[in-house]
N, C-alpha and C positions, 0 to 999 in steps of 0.2 A: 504520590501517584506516579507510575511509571505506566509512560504511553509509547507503545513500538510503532514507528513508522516506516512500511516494507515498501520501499517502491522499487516493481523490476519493469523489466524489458529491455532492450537490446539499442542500445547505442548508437550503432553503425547503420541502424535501418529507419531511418526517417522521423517519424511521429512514434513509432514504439519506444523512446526515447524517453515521453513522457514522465514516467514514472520516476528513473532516474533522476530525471531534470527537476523534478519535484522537489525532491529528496534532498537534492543539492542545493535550492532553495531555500528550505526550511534550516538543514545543518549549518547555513552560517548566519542563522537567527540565535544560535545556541539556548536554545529555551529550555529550562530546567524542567528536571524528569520525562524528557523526549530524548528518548533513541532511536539516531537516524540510520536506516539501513537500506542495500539496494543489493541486485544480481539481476541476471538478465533473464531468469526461471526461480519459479517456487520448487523446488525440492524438499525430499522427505527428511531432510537433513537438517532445514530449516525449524523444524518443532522446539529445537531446542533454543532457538531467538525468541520462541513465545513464552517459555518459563520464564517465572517472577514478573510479567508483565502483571497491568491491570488493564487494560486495553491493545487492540492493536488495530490498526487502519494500515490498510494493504492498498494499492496506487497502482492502475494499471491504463493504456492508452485502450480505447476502445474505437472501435470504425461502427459499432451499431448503436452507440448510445447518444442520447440528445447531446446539442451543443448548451453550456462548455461542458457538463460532464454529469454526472448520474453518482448518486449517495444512499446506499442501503446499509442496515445491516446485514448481516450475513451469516450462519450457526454450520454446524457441522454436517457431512454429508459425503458418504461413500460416490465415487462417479467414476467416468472413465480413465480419468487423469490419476488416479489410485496408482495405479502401477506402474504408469508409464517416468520418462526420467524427469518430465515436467509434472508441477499439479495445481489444479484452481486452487482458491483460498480455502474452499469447503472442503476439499479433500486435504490440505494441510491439518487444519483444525477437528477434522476425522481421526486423521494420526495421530493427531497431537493426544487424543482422549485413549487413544491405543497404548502408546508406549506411557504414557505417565498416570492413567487408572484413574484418570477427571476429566472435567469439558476444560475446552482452553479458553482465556479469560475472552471476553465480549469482544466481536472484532465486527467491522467496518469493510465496505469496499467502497472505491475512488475508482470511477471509469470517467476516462477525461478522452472527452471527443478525439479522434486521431484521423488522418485521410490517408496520407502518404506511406506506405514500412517498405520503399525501396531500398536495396542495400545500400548504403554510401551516402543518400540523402542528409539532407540537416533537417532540421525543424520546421514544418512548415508555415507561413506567416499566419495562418490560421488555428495550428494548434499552439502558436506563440501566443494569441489572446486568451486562448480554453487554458493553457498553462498559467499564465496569469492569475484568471479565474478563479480556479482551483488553488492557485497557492495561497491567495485570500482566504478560501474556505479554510485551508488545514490548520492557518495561520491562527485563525479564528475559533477551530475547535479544539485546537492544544492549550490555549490562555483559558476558553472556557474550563474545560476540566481542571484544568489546575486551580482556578481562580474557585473550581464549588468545592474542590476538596484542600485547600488552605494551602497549597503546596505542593511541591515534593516528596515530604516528609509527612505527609498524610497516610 
């Protein structure tokens, strides 16, 4: 089983951080058949990170979702973000079924509580416990999946 791990958002800007910081978390668990990846926006560009997956869980900081964070799945879906040089995960997973003539494999979204996205900010001590959190969860569903399908090599 290969599980993608997308987390973006922006660095320099306080709690949008998140995602990244995730990311960075988990990549030095090194957990077999988990690919760790980040950028600071979902682009259309990105569809091609989701081939040969079998899952993907996508990580983002959110300011409206319950503390420490909110877990849906999530299926394809033309929106606003289509066109523009950003896109939600629904509209990745839209493109993805465009350019490669299938649905793309089953994905996830991760909204991890956020207060703060001023420029230059750090982390706030508050989304440092929802980081936390969360990194428990993801920690938790990469061993699952691996653990029902025997593997890597499943």
């Amino acid at each position: 089983m290969k599980i993608l791990l997308f987390g973006y958002g922006n660095p320099g800007r306080g709690d949008d951080a998140l995602g990244p910081e995730l990311i960075s978390h988990i990549a030095q668990l090194h957990l077999d058949g988990v690919q760790c990846q980040n950028d600071m926006q979902l682009q259309v560009e990105h569809v091609t990170d989701l081939n040969g997956c079998d899952q993907v869980l996508f990580i983002d900081a959110d300011t409206s979702c319950a503390e420490p964070f909110e877990f849906s799945g999530i299926g394809a879906g033309k929106d606003d973000s289509y066109t523009s040089h950003s896109m939600s995960p629904s509209a990745l997973l839209h493109a993805y079924r465009r350019v490669y003539g299938k649905d793309a494999p089953p994905a996830f979204l991760l909204r991890v509580r956020g207060y703060g996205f001023q420029l230059g900010d750090p982390l706030s001590d508050l989304a440092k416990v929802n980081l936390e959190a969360a990194t428990k969860l993801v920690a938790e569903f990469v061993l699952q999946k691996v653990q029902l399908t025997g593997g890597e090599n499943s």
